[in-house]
N, C-alpha and C positions, 0 to 999 in steps of 0.2 A: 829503657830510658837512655838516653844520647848524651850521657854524661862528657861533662864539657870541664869539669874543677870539684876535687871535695875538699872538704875540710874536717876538720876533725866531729863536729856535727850536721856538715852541711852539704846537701848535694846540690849544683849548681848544673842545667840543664838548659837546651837551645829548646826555647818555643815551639812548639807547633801550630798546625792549622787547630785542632782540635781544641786549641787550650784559650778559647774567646772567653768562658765562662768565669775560668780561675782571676781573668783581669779584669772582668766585669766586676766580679762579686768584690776585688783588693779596692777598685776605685767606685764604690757605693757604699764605702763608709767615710761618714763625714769628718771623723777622727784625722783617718787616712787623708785626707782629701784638704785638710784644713790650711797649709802652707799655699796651698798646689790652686785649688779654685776657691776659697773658700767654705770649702764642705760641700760644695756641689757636687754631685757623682757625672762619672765622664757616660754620656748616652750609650748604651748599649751596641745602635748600631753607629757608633764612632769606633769604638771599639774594636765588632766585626767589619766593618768596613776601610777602617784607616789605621788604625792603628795597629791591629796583626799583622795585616799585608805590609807597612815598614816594615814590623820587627822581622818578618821575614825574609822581606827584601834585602835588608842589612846584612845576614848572614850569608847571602848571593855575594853582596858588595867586599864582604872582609873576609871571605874564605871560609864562614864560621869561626874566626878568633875575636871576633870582637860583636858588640852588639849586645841587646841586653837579654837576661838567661834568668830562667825559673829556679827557685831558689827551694830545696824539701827539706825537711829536715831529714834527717838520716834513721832517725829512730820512729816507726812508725810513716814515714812517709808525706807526711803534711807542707802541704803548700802552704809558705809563710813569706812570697811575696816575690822580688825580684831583684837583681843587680846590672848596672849597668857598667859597660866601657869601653866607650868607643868615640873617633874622633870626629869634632863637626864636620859640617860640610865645610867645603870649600877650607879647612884647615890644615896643616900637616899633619899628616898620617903619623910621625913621631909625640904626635900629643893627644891624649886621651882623655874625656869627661869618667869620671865615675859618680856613680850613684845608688840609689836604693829604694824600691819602696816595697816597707815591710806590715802586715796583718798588724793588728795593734796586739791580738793574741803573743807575736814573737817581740813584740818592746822592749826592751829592758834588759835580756837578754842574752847582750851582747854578740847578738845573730851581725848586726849592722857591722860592727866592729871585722867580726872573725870572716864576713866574708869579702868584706872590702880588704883590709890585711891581704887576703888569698890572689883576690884581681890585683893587687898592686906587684905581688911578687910574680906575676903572671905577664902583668906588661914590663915588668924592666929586667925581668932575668930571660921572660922566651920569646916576647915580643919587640925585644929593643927600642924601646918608647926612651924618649928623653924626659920626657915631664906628665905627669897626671893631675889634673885638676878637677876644683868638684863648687858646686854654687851653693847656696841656698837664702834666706830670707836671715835679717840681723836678730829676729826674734824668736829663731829655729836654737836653740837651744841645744837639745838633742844631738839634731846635726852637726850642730858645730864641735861637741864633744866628740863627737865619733873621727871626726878631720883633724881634728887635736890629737887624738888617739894616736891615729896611724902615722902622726912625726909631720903631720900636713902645717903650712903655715897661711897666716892670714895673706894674701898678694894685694888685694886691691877691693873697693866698695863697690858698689854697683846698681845702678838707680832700678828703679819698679820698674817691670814690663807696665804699659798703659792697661793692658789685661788683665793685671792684679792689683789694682789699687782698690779693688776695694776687700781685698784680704785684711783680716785682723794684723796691724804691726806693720803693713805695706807702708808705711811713711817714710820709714827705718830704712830702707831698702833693702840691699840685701851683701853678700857676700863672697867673695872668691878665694878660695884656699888651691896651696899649690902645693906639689912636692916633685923632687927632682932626681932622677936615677941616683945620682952621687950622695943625697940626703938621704935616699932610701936605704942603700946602702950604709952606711955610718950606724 
């Protein structure tokens, strides 16, 4: 395994070609799925075909320090989903999205927390990031506990993609949490 970050329960690994199934099986359940499409499962061959070859490609584009990484538990081995952190396109390379999507098996938890905590100590003590931000929907709940968590603060609202309106809560829009080396620190 190509270990890339652990933490005290979690081992954090770069994707491979081999691992289309583990993302299939995370985005076919409706649970999983429910912010994101409205429980829709992402097609299979989307999956194989579009979506491994980015997460692949990413790790070309960022040396392998960023991009998003399989997430096992330590104890037993268990895939419980994934983490992201990496900066848009066309963005500064000093600023980094983080995120996560986790088995409904690891909810609750505190998988979300301890492994975002890890990425963020990651981008501002070895990757020199100025700032990391993270989005999600006003009635993600969850999430936004988790971005509260890590010392993140509210930045700014942010209207529905037109692709998700018809998500349960989509009216609400959604949200942008920020945090800032200097915050990090503190």
């Amino acid at each position: 395994m190509d270990t890339y970050l652990e933490t005290e329960r979690l081992t954090l690994r770069r994707f491979t070609a081999d691992d289309a199934d583990l993302l299939i099986e995370l985005d076919s359940d409706p649970a999983v799925m429910r912010y994101l499409t409205g429980g829709e499962p992402t097609p299979p061959e989307i999956v194989r075909e579009r979506h491994l070859p980015n997460i692949l490609a990413g790790y070309e584009r960022w040396r392998g320090e960023l991009g998003l990484f399989a997430a096992h538990e330590k104890d037993g081995g268990a895939f419980i989903g994934w983490f992201i952190l990496r900066p848009e396109r066309e963005a500064p390379l000093d600023e980094a999205e983080l995120g996560y999507r986790l088995r409904q098996a690891a909810w609750s938890r505190g998988y979300a927390t301890e492994g975002s905590r890890a990425l963020l100590g990651k981008a501002f003590a070895e990757l020199g990031m100025r700032m990391v931000w993270a989005e999600t929907m006003v009635v993600n709940h969850g999430s936004r506990n988790v971005m509260e968590k890590l010392g993140m603060t509210l930045a700014d609202t942010i209207p529905t993609p037109p692709d998700m309106k018809k998500i349960e809560g989509s009216e609400h829009g959604g949200v942008r949490y920020e945090i800032t080396r200097e915050q990090w620190e503190q």
